[in-house]
N, C-alpha and C positions, 0 to 999 in steps of 0.2 A: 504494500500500500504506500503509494507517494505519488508527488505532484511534481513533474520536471521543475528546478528552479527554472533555466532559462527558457522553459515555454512561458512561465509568468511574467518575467522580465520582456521578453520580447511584446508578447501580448500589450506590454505596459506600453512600453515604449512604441511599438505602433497607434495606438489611442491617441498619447502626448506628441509623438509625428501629425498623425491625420490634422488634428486639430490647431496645427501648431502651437502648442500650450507648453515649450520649453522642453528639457533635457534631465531626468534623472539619472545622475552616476550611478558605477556600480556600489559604490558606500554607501551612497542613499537608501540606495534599491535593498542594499542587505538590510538595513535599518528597519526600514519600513517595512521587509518581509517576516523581518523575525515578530514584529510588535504586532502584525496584520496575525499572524499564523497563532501566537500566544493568545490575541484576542478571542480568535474563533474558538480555541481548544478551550480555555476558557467559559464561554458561551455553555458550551455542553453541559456542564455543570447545574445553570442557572437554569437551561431548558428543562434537564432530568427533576429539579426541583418545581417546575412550573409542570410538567408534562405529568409527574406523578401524582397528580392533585386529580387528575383525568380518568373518565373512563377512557380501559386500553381499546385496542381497533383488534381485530380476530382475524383483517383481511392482512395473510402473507406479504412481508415485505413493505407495508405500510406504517404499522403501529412507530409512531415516532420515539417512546421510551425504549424500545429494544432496539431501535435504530442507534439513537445515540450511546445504549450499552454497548454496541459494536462497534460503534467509532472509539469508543473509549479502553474496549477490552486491547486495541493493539498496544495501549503504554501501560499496562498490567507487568507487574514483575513482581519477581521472589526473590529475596539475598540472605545470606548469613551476616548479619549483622557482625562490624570491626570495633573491636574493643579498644578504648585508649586509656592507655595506664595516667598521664599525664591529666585527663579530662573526667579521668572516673567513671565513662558515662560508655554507650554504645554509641558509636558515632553514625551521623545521618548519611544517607546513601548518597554523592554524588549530584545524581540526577533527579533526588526525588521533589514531585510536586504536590501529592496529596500521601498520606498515610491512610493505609486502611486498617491492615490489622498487623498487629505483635504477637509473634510465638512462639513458648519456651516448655519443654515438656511433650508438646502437641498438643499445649492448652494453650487458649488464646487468651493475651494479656490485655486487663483492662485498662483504661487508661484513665487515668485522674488527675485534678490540679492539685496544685503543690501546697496549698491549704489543705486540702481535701487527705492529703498522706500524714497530713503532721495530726489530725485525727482518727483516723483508722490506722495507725503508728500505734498508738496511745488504748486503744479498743481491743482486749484481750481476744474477744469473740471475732473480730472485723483485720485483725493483722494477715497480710499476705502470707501466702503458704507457697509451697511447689504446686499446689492442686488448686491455688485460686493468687494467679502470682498477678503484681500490678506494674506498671509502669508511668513516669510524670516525665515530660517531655519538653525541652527548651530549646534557644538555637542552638545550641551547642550538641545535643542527643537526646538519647533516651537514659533516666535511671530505671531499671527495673529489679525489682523488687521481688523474691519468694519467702522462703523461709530464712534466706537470707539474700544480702543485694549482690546481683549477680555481676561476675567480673568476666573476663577473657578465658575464664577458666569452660564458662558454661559459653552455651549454644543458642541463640535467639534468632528469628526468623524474622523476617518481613514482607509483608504483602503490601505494594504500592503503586502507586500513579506515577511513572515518570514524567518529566519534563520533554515536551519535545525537543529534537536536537536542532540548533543554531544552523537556522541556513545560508549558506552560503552561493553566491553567484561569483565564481572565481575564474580569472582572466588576464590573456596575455595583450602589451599594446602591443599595437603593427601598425606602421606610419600614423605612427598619432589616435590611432581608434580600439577601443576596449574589446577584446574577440573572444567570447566565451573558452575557458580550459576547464576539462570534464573533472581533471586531475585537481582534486584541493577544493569541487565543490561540491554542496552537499544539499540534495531536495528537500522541499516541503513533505513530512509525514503524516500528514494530513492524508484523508480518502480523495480520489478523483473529483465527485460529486461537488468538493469547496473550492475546488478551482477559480469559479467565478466569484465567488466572495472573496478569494486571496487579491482575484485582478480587482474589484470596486473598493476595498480595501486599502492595496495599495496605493489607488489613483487618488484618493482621498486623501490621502498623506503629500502625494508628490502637489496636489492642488496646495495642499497648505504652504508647502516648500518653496512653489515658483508664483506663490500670491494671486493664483487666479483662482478666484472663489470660485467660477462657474465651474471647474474639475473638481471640488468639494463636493458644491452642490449637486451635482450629476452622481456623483458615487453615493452622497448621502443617500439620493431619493432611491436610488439602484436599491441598497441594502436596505431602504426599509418597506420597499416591495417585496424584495425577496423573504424577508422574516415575517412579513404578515400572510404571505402566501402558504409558508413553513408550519404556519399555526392554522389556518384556515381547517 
């Protein structure tokens, strides 16, 4: 599953030609694509919390909630969680955007704030065990918690949301002009289907860039045809 970068790029840049509306670089273009593509993944999110309020659809391949489960099951992953002697803690994945679940044992750990541990600490009946172990969670990592707090000795798991990878539009000059190199770039992971929200997207950004509001305004009305259409 992915989106050529330089199909979008070009796409872009034929529009911002036709119309003569200016010039986005390839710096621009990565800019605007990584912030266009986080937007949209993003978005999923906020739909599955709007969509799940809904009666589902029964008709194959329609039902919007299991659509965007599927957009979303391709940045699903699983890690052994790295321990840092220095930080105390399990340290956080890399690439991770959302946490789903912690698990130690093949119990799955729950998670609390860090108020929340300094009294169930203190709660003879309510203390973390191996068979009901907890976890509190800051930028730095995860502490988790069983019958005792678990170090690099023990084994903890993670189910997570990655982040999508940084895309890149990466290129060599040749008398003066930017030439797509396949080498060093990297597509959108996004499904096929957001193609065209990648392109009004991005044109909305390069609008705001070369101060022609009309390339905004065109991409604004784009996208909010297409989302009312989405929900219809």
């Amino acid at each position: 599953m992915a989106i050529s970068v330089n199909t979008v790029y070009q796409r872009v840049l034929a529009i911002l030609n036709k119309e003569q509306r200016g010039y986005v670089t390839p710096e621009e273009f990565n800019l605007f694509a990584n912030q266009a593509q986080l937007d949209i993944f993003e978005q999923y999110f906020y739909d599955i919390n709007q969509f799940g309020r809904l009666p589902g659809n029964d008709t194959e391949y329609s039902d919007m909630l299991d659509n965007l489960n599927e957009k979303i099951s391709y940045f699903e992953k699983t890690a052994t969680l790295s321990y840092s002697v220095s930080l105390s803690r399990f340290t956080l994945p890399t690439d991770l955007y959302r946490v789903g679940t912690l698990i130690f044992g093949n119990k799955e750990v729950e998670r609390v704030n860090k108020n929340e541990y300094l009294y169930i600490s203190q709660a003879p009946l309510a203390k973390p065990t191996d068979a009901r172990p907890i976890y509190v969670k800051d930028t730095d990592g995860f502490i988790v918690y069983g019958s005792d707090e678990k170090d690099g000795t023990d084994t903890v798991k993670i189910n997570y949301i990655k982040k999508p990878s940084n895309v890149v539009w990466n290129y060599k000059t040749v008398l003066g002009n930017a030439q797509y190199k396949a080498t060093g770039s990297v597509d959108f992971e996004l499904e096929p289907s957001e193609e065209p929200d990648l392109v009004i997207k991005i044109l909305g950004m390069c609008g705001v860039e070369v101060r022609d509001l009309s390339i905004y305004q065109l991409a604004a009305q784009e996208e909010i045809r297409d989302t009312q259409e989405e929900k219809q």
